[in-house]
N, C-alpha and C positions, 0 to 999 in steps of 0.2 A: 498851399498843398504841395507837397513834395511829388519828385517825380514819379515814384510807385504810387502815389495816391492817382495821379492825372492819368497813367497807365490804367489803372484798378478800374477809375470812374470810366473813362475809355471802353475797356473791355465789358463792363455792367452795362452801356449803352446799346452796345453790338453783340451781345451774347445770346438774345433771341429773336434781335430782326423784328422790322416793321414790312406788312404789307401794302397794297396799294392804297386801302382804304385811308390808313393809318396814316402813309405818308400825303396824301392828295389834304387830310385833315392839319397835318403839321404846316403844310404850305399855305392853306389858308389860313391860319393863327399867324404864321409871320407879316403875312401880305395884312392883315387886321390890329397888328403891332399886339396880339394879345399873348400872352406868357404862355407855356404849355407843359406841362412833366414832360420830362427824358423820358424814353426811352427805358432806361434800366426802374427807373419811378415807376412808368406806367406794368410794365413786367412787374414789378413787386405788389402793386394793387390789383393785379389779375389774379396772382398766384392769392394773397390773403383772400379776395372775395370767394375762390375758390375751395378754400382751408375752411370757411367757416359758413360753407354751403351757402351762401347768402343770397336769400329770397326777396329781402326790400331794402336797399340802399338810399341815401342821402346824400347828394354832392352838393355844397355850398362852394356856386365858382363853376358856370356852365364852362364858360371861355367857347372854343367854337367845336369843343366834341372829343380833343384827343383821350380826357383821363374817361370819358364816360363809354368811349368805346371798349377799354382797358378794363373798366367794373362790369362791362355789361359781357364781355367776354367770360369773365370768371364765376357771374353768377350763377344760379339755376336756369335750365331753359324757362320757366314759368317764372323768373324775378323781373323787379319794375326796379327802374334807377328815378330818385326824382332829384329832379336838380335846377337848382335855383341861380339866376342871375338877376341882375339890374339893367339887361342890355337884351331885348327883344333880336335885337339885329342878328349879335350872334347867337344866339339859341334858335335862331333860324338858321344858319350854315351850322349848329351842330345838327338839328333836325338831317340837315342834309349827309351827313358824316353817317347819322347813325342807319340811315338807310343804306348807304353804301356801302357800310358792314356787313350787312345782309339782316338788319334788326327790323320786326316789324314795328308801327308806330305805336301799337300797347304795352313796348315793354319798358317805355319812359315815360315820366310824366314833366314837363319841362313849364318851371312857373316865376313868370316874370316878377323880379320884386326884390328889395333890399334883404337880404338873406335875415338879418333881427326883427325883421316886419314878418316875413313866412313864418322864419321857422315853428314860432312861438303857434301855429295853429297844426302842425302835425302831432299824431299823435304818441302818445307816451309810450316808453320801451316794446316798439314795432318795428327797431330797425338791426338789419345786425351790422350794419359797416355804415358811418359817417366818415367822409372823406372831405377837407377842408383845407379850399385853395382862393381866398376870399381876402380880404383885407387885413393885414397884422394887427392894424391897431383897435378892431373888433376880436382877436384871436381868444380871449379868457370869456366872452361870451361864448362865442364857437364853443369850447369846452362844454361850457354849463349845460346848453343848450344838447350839445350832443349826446349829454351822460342821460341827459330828461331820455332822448328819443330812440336811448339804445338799448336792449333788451342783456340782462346778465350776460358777460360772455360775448356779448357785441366789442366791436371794435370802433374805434377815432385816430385817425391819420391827419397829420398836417404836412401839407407841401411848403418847401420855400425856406425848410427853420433854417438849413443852415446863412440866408439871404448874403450871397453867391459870394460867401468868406468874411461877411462882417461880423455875425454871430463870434467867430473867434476871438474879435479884435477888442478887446477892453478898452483899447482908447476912442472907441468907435462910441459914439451914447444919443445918436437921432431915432427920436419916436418910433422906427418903424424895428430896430434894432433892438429896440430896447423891451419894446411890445412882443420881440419873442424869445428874448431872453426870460420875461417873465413867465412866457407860456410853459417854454421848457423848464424851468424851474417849478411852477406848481404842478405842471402835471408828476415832474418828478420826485416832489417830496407828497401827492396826494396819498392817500389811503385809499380813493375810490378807483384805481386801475393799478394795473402793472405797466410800465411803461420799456418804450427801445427807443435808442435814435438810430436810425439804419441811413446810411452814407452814401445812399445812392438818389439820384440825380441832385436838387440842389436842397438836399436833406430832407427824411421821412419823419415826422415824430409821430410814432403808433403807441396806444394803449388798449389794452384791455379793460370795459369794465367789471368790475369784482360781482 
């Protein structure tokens, strides 16, 4: 990344500030070695959840609370965030995140389990934003599975595409690099979304369902 890009990502991470909640949540995810969206990520998933009123969200990839305080901020006050991990542990220190946002405990639903085991029993186009921070080399399922559960006009975000400057590297070709090269490539030549890649934190890939 050149230096106007490092400035740019810089400035997108600082431009609207994290609170206490927000940041008490990022210091548990490091002290748990678990990944988290930036900052300028999580701002960008507030603002879409926000653009498209959204009342029932999807997060594959609890982690310990930061992206889901981010959805649950931009939702409807009557919206439910449900969000699936493999790790009880922390979907208990998100539980705890999300109350100290000021969330009461019905506006999430939080379900322990390999996210291709779940998803498969929610139901059909009831969601309007899928947000998908989960394993690359499940990501072309993620897809399918999102397009099932998303309602016309719903949206699917993936965290991670740019995977923190490999994505660029053509001589780069391990499994997990590779698995989202291909992501972004169907989703960008599909017929079934409009798609963006948006350049903030360590790459957004959004689509729209048609």
């Amino acid at each position: 990344m050149t230096g106007f890009g490092l400035a740019a990502a810089a400035l997108s991470d600082t431009y609207v500030g994290e609170d206490d909640a927000l940041v008490r949540a990022r210091t548990r995810a490091a002290h748990a070695g678990v990944g988290a969206i930036g900052p300028g990520g999580g701002a960008c998933l507030r603002l879409l959840a926000a653009a498209l009123g959204a009342k029932a969200v999807a997060e594959i990839g609890t982690g310990v609370g930061v992206s889901g305080i981010y959805l649950l901020r931009g939702m409807r006050p009557d919206g439910v965030l449900t969000t699936v991990d493999p790790e009880p542990d922390r979907q208990q220190l998100a539980r705890e995140a999300y109350a100290e946002a000021g969330f009461a405990a019905n506006r999430s639903r939080l379900i322990a389990g390999r996210a291709l085991e779940v998803l498969p029993r929610l139901a059909d186009r009831q969601y309007d934003l899928v947000f998908c921070d989960g394993e690359a080399a499940e990501s072309r399922e993620y897809l399918a599975e999102s397009l099932r559960l998303l309602r016309p006009g719903g949206m699917v975000c993936f965290e991670g595409v740019f995977q923190e400057g490999r994505l660029a590297d053509p001589g780069l070709r391990d499994p997990q690099t590779h698995a989202m090269r291909e992501l972004v490539r169907i989703v960008r030549e599909s017929d079934m979304v409009l798609p963006a890649l948006l350049p903030v934190s360590d790459g957004l890939l959004c689509a729209v369902k048609r």
